[in-house]
N, C-alpha and C positions, 0 to 999 in steps of 0.2 A: 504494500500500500504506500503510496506517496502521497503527501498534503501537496498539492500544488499552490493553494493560497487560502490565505485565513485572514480573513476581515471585519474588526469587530465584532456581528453575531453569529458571523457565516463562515464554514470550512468548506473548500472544495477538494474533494479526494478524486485521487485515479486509483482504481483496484486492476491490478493485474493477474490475468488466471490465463492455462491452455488454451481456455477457447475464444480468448478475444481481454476486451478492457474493458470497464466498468466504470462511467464518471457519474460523481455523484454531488449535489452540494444540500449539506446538511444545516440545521440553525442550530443554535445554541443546547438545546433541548434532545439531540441527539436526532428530529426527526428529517424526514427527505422531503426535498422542498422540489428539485427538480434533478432529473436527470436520466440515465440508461446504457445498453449496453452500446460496444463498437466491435468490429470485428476486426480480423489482422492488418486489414488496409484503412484503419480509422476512421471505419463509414457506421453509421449509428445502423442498428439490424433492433430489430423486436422492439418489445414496449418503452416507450418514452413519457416523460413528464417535463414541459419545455413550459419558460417562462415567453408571456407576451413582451418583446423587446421594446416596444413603443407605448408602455407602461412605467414608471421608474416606481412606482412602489410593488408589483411583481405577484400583484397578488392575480389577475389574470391569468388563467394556467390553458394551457393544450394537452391533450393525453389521446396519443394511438401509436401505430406502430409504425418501424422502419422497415423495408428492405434495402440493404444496401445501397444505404443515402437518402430514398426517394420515400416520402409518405406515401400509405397506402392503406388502402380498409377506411373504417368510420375513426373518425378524430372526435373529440368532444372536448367543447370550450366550457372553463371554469371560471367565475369572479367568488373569488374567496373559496368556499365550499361547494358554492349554488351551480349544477351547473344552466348553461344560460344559450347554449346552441353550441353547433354544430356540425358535419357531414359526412359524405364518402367521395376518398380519392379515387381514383384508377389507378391501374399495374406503370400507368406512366408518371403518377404522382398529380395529375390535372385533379383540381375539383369536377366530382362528375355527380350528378343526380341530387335528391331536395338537400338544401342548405339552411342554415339559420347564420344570418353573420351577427356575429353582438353587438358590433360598434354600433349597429345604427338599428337594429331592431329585424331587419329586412330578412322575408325567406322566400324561397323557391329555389329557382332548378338550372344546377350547371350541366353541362355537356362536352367532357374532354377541356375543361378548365376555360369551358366561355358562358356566362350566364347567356340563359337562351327564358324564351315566355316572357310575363309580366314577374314581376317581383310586386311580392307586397311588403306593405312598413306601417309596423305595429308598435303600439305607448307601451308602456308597462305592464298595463291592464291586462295585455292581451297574451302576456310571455309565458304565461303557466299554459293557455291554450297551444302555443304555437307548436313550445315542446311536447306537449301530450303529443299531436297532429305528427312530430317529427317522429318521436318513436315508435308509430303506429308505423309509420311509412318505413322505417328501418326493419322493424317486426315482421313485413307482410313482404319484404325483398329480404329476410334471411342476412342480412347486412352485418347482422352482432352476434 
């Protein structure tokens, strides 16, 4: 194990093992805030827990999987706990089929990573629906 950096509340570890590396950053508290595996050529592989970059308090989270580098499968957006949307990539890592974006509320449907239809944009009121509506749609395409 190596500490690569440790910053007031936050350590970041690299774990090294056979099958690959393991980065991780922890908070004070011992727990995992964000992070996943890499394989021999430093490409993130399997599940992940990534921080919203364009966030600076970090509590935004993303969580799905890699293959070798590229997103893929269903991702699912976090603020704080709550999650808050959503979607599914393709084997080329494009946004493909229903989406929830959080920033702005809005969901519908990509296509090889081009939003294609109407989009709709929904207040707060509507966000417990939308996600009901999203994993219903995930549920009925076997997606999760």
């Amino acid at each position: 194990m190596l500490i690569l950096k440790q910053k007031e509340s936050l350590a970041i570890l690299l774990i090294y093992s056979l099958e690959g590396a393991r980065k991780i950053i922890l908070d004070m508290v011992n727990r995992i805030i964000f992070g996943g595996d890499y394989n021999e050529r430093s490409q993130k592989v399997g599940k992940q827990i990534e921080p919203d970059l364009n966030n600076e308090e970090n509590y935004i989270t993303f969580t799905g999987e890699y293959k070798a580098d590229i997103k893929v499968g269903t991702w699912n957006t976090f603020v704080r706990l709550d999650l808050t949307g959503g979607g599914y990539y393709n084997e080329k890592g494009q946004k493909h089929e229903m989406w929830i974006e959080n920033q702005k509320n809005y969901q519908g449907i990509y296509k090889n990573g081009m939003r294609i239809e109407d989009w709709k944009i929904f207040n707060d009121d509507n966000k417990v629906m939308q996600l009901l509506r999203l994993f219903d749609y995930w549920w009925r395409r076997k997606i999760f």
